[in-house]
N, CA, C and O of each residue as an XYZ file, in Angstrom:
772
protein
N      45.481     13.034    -24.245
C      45.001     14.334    -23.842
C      45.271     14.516    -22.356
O      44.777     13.704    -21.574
N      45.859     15.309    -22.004
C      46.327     15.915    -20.191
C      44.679     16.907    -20.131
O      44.004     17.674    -20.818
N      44.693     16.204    -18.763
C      43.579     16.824    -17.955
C      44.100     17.201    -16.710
O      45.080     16.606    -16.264
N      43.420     18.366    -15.924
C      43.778     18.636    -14.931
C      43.643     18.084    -13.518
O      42.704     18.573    -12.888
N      44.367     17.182    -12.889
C      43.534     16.357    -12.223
C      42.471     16.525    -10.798
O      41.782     15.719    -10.172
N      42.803     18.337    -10.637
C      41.917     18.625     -9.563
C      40.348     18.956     -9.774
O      39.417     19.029     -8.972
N      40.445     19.164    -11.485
C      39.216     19.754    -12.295
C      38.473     18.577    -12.272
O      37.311     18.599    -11.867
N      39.174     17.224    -12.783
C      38.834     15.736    -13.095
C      37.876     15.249    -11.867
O      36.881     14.523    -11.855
N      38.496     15.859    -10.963
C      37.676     15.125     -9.607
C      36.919     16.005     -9.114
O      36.520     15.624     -8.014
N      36.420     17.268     -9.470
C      35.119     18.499     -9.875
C      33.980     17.311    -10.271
O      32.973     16.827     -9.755
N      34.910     17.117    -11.724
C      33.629     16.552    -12.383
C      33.230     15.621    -12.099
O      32.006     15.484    -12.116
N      34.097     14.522    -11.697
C      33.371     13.192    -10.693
C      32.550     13.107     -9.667
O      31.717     12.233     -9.428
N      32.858     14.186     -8.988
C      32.224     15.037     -7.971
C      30.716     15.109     -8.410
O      29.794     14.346     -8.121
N      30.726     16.262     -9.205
C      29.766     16.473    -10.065
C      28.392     15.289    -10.693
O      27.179     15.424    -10.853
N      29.150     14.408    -10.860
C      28.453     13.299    -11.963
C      28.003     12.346    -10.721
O      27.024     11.650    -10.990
N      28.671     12.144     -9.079
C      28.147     11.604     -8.435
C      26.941     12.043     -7.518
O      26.162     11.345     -6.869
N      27.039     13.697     -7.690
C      25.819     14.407     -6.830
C      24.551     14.223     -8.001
O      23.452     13.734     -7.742
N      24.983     14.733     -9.337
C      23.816     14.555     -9.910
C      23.043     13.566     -9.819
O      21.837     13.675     -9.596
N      23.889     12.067    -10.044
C      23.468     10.477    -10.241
C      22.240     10.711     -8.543
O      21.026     10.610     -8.363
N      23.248     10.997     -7.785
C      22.179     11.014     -6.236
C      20.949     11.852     -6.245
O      19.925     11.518     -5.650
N      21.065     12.867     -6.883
C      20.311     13.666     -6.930
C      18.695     13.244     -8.071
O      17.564     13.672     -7.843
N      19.061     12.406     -9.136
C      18.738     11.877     -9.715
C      17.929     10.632     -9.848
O      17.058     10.351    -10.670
N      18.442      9.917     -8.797
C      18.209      8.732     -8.131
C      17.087      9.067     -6.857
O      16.359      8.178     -6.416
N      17.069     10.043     -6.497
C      16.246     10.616     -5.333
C      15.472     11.149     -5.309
O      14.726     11.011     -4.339
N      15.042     12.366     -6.635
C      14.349     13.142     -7.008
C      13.475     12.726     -8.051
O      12.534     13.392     -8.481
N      13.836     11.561     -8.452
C      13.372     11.161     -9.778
C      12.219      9.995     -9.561
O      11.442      9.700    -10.469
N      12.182      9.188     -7.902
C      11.246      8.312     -8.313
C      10.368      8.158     -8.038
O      10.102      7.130     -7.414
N       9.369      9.125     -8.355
C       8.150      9.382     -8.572
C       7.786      9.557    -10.712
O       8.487     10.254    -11.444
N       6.989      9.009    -11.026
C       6.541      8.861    -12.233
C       6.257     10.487    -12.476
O       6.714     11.089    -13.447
N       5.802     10.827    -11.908
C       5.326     12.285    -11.949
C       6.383     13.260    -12.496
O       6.164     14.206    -13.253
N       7.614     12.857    -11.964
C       8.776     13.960    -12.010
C       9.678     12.952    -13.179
O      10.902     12.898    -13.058
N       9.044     12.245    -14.196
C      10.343     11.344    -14.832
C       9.367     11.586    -16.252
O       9.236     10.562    -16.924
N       8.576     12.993    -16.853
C       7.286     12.841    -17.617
C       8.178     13.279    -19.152
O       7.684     13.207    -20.277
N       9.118     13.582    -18.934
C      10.536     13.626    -20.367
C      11.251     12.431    -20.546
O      11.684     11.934    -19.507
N      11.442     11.954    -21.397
C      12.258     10.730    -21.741
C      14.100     11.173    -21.141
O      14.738     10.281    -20.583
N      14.434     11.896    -21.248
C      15.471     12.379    -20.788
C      15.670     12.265    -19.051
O      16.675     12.023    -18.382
N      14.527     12.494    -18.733
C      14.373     12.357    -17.192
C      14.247     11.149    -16.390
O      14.499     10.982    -15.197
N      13.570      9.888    -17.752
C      13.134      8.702    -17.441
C      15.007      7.921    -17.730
O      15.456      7.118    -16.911
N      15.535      8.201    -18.534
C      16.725      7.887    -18.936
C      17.806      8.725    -17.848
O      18.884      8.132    -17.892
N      17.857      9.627    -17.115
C      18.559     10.201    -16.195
C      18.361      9.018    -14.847
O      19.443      8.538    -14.507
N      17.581      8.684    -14.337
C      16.561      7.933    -13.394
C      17.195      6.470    -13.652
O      17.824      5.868    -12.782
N      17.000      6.059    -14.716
C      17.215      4.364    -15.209
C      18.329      4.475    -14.341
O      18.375      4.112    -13.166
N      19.731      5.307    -15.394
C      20.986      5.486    -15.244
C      21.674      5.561    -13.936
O      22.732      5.090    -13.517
N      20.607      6.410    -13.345
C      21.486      6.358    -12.253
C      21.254      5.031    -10.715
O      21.871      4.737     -9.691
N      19.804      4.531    -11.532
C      19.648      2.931    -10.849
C      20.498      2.185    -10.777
O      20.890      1.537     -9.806
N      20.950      2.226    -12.089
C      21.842      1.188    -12.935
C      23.218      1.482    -12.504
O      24.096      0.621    -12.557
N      23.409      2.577    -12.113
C      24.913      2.985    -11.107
C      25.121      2.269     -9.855
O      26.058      1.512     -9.597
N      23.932      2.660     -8.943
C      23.855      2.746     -7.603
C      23.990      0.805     -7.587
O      24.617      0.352     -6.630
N      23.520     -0.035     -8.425
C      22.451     -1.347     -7.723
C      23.009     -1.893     -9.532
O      22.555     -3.009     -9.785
N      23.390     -1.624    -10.056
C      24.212     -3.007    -11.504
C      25.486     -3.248    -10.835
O      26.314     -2.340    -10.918
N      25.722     -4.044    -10.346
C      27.401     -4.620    -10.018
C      28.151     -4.259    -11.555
O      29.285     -3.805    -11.710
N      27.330     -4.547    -12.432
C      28.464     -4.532    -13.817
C      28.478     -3.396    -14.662
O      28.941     -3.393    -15.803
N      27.781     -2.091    -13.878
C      27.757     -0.339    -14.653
C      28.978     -0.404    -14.501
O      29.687     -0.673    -13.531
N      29.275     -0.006    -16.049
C      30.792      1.065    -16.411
C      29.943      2.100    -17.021
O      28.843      1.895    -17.534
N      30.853      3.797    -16.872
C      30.353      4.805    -17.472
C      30.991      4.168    -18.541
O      31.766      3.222    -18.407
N      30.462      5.011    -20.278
C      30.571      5.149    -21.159
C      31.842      5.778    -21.970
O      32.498      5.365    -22.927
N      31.904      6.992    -21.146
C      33.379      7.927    -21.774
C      33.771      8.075    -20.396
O      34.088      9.259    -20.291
N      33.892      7.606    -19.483
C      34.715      7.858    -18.295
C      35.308      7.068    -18.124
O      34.806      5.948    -18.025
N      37.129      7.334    -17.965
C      37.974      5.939    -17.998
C      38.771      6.175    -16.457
O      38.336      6.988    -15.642
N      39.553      5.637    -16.295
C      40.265      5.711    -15.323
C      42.089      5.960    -15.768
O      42.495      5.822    -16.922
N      42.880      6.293    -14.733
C      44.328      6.412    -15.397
C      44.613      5.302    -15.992
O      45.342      5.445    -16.974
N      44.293      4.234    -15.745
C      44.735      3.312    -16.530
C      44.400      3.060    -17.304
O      44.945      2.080    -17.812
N      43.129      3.764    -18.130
C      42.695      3.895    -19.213
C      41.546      2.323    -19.627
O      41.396      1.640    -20.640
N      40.908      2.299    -18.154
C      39.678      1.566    -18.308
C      38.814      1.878    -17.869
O      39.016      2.815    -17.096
N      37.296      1.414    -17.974
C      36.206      1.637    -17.494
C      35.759      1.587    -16.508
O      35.645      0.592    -15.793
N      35.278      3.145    -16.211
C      35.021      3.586    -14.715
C      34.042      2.954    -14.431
O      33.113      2.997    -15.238
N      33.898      2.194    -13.274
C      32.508      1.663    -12.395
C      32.174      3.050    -11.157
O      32.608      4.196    -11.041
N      31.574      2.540    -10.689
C      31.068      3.201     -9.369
C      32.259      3.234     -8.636
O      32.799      4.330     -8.488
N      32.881      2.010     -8.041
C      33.677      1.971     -6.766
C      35.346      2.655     -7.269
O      36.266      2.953     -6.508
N      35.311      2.777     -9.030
C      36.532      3.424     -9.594
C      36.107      4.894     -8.706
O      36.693      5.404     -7.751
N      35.018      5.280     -9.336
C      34.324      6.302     -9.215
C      35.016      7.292     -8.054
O      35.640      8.353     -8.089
N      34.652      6.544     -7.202
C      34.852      7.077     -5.796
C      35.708      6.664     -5.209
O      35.846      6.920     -4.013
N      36.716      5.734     -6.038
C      38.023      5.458     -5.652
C      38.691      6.957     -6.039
O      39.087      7.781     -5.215
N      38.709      7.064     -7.166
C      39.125      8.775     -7.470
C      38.985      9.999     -6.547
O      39.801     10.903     -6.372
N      37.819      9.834     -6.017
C      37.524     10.825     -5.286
C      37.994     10.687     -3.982
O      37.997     11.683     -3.260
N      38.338      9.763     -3.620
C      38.639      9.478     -2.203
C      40.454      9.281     -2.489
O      41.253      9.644     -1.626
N      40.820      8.782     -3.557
C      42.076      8.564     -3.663
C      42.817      7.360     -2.903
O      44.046      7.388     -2.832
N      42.338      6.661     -2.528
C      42.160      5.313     -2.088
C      41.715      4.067     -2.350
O      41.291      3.808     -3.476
N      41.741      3.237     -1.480
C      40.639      2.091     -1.995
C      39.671      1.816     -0.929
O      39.472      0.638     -0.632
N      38.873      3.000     -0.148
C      38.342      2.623      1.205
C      37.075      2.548      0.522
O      36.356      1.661      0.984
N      36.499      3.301     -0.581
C      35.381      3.581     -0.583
C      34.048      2.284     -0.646
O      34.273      1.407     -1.480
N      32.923      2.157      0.046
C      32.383      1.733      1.016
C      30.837      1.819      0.073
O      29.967      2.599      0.460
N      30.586      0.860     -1.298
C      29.779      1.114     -1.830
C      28.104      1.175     -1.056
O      27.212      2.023     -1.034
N      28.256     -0.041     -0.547
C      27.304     -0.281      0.325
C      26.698      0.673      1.326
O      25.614      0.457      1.868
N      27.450      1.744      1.548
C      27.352      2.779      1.991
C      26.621      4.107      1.696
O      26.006      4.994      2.287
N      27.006      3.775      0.518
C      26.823      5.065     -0.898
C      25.001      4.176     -1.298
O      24.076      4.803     -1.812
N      24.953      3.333     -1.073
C      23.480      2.973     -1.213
C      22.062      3.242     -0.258
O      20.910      3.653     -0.398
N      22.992      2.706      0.824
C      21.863      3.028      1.609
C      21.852      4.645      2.374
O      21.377      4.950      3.469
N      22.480      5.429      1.468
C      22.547      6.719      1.555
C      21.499      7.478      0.590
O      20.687      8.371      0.828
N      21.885      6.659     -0.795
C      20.872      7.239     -1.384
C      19.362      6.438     -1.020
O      18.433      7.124     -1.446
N      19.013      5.499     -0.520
C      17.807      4.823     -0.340
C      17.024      5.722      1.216
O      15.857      6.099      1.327
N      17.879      5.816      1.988
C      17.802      7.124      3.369
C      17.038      8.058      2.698
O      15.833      8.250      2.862
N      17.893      8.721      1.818
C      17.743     10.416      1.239
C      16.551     10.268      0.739
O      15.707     11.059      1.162
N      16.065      9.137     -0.392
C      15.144      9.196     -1.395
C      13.591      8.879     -0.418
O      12.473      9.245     -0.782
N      13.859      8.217      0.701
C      12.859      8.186      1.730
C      12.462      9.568      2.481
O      11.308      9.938      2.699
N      13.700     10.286      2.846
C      13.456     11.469      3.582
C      12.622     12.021      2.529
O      11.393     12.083      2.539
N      13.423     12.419      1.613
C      12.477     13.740      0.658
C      11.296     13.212      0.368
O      10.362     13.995      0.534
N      10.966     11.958     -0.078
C       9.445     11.728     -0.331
C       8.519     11.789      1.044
O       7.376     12.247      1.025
N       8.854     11.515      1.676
C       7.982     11.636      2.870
C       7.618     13.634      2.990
O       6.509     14.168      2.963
N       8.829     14.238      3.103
C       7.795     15.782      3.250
C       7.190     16.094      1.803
O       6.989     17.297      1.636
N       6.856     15.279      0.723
C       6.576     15.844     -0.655
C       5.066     15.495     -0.657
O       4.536     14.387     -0.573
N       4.396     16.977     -0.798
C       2.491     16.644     -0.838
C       2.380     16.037     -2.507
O       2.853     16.859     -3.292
N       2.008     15.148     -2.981
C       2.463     14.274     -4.000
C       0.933     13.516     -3.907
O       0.999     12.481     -3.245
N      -0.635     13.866     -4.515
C      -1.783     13.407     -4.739
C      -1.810     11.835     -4.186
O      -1.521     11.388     -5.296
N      -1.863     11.274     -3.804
C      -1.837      9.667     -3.576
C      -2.772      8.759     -4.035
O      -2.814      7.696     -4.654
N      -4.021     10.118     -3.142
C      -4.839      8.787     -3.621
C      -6.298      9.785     -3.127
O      -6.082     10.710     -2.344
N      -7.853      9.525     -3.654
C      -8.793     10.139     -3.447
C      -9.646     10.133     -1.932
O      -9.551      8.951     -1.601
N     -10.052     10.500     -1.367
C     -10.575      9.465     -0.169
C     -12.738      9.600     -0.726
O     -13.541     10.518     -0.894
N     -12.760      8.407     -0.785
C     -14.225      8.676     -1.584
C     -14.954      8.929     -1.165
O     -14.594      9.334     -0.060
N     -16.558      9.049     -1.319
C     -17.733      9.288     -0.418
C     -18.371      7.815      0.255
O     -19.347      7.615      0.978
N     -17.277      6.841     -0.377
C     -17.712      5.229      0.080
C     -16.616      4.661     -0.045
O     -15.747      4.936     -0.872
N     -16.582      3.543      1.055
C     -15.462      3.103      0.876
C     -16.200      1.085      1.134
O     -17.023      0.852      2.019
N     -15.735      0.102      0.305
C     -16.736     -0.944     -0.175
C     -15.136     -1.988     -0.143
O     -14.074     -1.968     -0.765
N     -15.753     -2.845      0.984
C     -14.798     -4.281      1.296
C     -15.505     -5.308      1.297
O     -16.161     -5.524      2.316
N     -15.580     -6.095      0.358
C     -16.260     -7.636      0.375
C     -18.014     -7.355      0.469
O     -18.635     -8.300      0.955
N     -18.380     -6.817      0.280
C     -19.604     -6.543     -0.155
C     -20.231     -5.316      1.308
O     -21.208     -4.579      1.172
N     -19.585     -5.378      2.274
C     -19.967     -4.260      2.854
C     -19.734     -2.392      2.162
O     -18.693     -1.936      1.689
N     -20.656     -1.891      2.279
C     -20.340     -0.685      2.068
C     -20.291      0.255      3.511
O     -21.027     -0.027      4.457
N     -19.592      1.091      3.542
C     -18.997      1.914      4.209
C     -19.590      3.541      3.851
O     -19.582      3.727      2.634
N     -19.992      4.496      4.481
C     -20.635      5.630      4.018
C     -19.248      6.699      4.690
O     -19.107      6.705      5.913
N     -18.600      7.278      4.099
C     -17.550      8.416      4.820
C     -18.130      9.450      4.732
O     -18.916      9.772      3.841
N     -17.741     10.167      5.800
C     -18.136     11.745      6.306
C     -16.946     12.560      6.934
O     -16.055     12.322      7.749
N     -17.395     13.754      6.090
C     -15.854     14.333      6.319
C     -16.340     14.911      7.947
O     -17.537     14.865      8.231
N     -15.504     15.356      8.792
C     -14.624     15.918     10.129
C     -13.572     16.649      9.843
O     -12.833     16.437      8.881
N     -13.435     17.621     10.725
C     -11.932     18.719     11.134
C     -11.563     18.003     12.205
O     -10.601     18.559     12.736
N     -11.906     16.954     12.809
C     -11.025     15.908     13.872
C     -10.221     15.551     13.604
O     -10.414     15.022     12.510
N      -8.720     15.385     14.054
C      -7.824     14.930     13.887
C      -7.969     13.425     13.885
O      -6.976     12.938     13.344
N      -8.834     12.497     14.286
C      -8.817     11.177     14.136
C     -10.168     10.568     13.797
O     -11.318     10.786     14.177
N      -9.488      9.550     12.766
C     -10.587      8.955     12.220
C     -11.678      7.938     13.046
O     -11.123      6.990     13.600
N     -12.969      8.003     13.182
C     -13.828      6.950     13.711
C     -14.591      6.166     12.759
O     -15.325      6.545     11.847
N     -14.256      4.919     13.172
C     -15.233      4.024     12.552
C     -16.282      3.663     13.490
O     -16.047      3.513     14.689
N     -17.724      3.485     12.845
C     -18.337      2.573     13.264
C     -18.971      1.515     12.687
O     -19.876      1.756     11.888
N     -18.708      0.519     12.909
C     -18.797     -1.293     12.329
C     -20.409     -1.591     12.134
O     -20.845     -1.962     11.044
N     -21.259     -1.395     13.292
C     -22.279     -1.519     13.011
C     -23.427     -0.754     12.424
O     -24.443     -1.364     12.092
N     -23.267      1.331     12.188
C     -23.447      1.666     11.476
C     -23.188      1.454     10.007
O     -23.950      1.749      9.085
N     -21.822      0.814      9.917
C     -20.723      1.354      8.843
C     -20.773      2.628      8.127
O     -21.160      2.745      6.965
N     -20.332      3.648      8.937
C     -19.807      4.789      9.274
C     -18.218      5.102      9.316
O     -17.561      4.465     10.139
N     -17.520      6.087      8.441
C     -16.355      6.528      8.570
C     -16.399      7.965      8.578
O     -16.933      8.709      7.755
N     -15.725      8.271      9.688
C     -15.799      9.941      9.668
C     -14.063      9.821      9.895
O     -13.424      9.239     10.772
N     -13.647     10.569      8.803
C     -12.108     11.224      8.450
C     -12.459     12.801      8.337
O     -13.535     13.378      8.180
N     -11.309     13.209      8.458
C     -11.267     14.241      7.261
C     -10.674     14.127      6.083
O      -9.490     13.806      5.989
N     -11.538     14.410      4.923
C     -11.363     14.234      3.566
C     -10.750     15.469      3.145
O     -11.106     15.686      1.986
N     -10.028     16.323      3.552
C      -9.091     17.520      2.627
C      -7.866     16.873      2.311
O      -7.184     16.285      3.150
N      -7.563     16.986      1.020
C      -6.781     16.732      0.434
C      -5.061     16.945      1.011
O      -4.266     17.741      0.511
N      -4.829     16.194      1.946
C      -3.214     16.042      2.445
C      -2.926     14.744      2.683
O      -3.570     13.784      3.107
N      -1.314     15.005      2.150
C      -0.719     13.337      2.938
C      -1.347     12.705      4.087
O      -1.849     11.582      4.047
N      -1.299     13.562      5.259
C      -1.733     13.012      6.700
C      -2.897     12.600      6.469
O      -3.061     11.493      6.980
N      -4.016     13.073      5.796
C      -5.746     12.504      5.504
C      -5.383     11.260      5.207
O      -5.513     10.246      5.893
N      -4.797     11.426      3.864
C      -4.758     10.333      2.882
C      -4.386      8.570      3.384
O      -4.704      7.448      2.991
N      -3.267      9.357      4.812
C      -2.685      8.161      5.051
C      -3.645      7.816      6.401
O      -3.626      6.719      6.959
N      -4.176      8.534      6.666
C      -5.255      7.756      7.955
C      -6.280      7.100      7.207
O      -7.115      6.416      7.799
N      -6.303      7.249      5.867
C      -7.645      7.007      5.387
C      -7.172      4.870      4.791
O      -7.915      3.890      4.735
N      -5.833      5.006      4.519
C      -5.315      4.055      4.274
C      -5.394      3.019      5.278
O      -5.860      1.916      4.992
N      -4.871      3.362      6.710
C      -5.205      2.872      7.793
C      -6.498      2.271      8.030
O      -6.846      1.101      8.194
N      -7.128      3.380      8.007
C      -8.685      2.755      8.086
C      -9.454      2.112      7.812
O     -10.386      1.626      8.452
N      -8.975      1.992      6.262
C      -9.526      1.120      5.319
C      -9.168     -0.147      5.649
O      -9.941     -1.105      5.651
N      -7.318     -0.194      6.095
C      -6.657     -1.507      6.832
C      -7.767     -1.937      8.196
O      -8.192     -3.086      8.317
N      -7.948     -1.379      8.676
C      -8.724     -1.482      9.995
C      -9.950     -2.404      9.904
O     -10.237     -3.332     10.659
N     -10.749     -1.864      8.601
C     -11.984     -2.203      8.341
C     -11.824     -4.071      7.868
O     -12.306     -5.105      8.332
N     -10.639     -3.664      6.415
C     -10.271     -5.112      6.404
C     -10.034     -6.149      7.187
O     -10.645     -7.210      7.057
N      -8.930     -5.904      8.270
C      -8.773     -6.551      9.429
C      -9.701     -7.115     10.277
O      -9.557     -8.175     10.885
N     -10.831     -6.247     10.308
C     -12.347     -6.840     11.239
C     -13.054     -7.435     10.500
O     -13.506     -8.537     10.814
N     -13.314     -6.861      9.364
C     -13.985     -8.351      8.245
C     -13.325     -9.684      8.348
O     -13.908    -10.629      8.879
N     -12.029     -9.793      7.815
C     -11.590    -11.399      7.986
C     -10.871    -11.355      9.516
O      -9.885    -12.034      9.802
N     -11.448    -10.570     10.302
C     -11.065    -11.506     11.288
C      -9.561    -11.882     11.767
O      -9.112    -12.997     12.031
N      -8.855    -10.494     11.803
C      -6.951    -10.930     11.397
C      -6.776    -10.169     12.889
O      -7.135     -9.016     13.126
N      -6.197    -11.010     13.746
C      -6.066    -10.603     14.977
C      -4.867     -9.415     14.763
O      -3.844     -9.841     14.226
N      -4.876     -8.362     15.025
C      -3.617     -7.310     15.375
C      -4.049     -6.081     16.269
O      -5.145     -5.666     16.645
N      -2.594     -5.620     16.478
C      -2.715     -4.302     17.291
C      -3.099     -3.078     16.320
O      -3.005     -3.078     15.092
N      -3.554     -2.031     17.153
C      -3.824     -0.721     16.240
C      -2.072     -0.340     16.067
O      -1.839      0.548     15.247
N      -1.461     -0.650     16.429
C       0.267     -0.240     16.311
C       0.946     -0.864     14.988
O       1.767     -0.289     14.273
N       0.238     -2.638     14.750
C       0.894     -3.349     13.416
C      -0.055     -2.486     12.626
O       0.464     -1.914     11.666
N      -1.521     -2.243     12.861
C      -2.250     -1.726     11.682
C      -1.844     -0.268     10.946
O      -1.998      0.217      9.826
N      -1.354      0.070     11.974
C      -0.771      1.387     11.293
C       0.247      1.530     10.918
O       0.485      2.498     10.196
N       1.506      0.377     11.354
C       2.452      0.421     10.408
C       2.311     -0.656      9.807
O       3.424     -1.155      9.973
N       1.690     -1.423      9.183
C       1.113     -1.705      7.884
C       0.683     -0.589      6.383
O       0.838     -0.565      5.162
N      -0.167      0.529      7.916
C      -0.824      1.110      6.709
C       0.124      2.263      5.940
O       0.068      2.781      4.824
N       1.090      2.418      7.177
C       2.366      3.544      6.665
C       3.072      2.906      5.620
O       3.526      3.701      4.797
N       3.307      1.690      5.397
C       4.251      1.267      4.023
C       3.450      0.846      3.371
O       4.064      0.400      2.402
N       1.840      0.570      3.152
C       1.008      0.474      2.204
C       1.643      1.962      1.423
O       2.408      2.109      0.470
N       1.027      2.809      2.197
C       1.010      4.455      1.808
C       1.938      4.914      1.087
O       1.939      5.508      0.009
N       2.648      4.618      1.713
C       4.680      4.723      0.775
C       4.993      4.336     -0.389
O       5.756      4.960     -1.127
N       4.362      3.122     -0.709
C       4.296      2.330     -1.655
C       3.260      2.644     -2.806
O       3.370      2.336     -3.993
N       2.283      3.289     -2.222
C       1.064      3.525     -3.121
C       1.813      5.406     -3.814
O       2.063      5.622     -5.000
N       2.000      6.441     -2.669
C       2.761      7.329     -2.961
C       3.940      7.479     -4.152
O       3.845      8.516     -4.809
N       4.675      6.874     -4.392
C       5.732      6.847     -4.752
C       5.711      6.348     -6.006
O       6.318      6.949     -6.892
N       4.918      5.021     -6.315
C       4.412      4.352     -7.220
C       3.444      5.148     -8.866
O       3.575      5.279    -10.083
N       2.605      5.432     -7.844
C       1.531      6.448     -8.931
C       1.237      5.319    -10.001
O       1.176      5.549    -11.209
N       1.111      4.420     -9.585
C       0.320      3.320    -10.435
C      -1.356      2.800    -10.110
O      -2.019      2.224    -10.972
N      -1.662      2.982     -9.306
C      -3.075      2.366     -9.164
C      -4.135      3.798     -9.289
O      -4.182      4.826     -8.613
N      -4.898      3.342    -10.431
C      -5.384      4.356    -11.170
C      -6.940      3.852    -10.846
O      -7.728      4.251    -11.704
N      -7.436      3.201     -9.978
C      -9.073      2.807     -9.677
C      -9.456      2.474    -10.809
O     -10.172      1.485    -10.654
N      -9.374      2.787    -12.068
C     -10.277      2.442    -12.923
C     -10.289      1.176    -13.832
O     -11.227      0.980    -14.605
């Protein structure tokens, strides 16, 4: 069968924005709630990060099985293409977009309870959270946004940290608590109950 070969590399085109698009948009549990969507998602894991993905009905002129680096050998018409590249492109992208996405995370409670201390929270319109240790007192603000959510993560790190006693800066504690957050975000697995 003759194909056109400027159309051919449309569709490669095509099949590599989706896979990215796919790969980026997709990993959140939330957005994968069709089996079709969960199978779009696998697939295009299994592109980016299987050394041994061949497409299925996509061959090459020589009439073998397209991988990734065929992939974009086509498209580039060369042999420069730079998989390693094409990864941490999509791992970049899939970071950018989740970070501006308001995406529920997590509740911030009316208590918050570490090793047998309890903690009493009180909401604030302050932009920053205060603890106090010997009340055990937390005043956040509790409205429902990323930025709450993730000071509240922090805080909770904070509290831990002074219980056992773990020497750090407020600078490691908060980027601690930023890839706790990321991780908890993205995940949509820890369900409290």
């Amino acid at each position: 069968m003759k194909y056109n070969p400027e159309e051919y590399k449309v569709l490669l085109h095509a099949i590599l924005r989706q896979a990215m698009d796919d790969y980026i948009k997709l990993q959140h549990p939330k957005f994968r709630s069709k089996k079709y969507l969960q199978e779009a998602f696998d697939s295009a894991v299994q592109l980016f990060f299987d050394k041994d993905f061949k497409f299925l009905y996509l061959r090459t002129d020589e009439d073998e099985e397209m991988s990734l680096k065929t992939l974009v050998g086509g498209l580039l018409e060369d042999n420069r293409a730079d998989i390693q590249k094409i990864k941490d492109h999509v791992i970049s992208g899939a970071r950018t977009f989740w970070e501006t996405k308001l995406v529920r995370t997590l509740y911030i409670p009316d208590s918050f309870i570490y090793d047998g201390h309890v903690y009493s929270i009180y909401h604030t319109d302050n932009l920053d959270p205060e603890i106090d240790f010997e009340k055990k007192e937390i005043t956040i603000n509790k409205k429902a946004d990323s930025e709450n959510e993730l000071q509240f993560i922090q805080t909770a790190l904070k509290i831990v940290f002074y219980h056992e006693d773990i020497a750090s800066t407020p600078k490691k504690i908060d980027q601690i608590g930023k890839a706790v957050f990321r991780m908890l975000k993205i995940n949509s697995c820890f369900t409290g109950s």
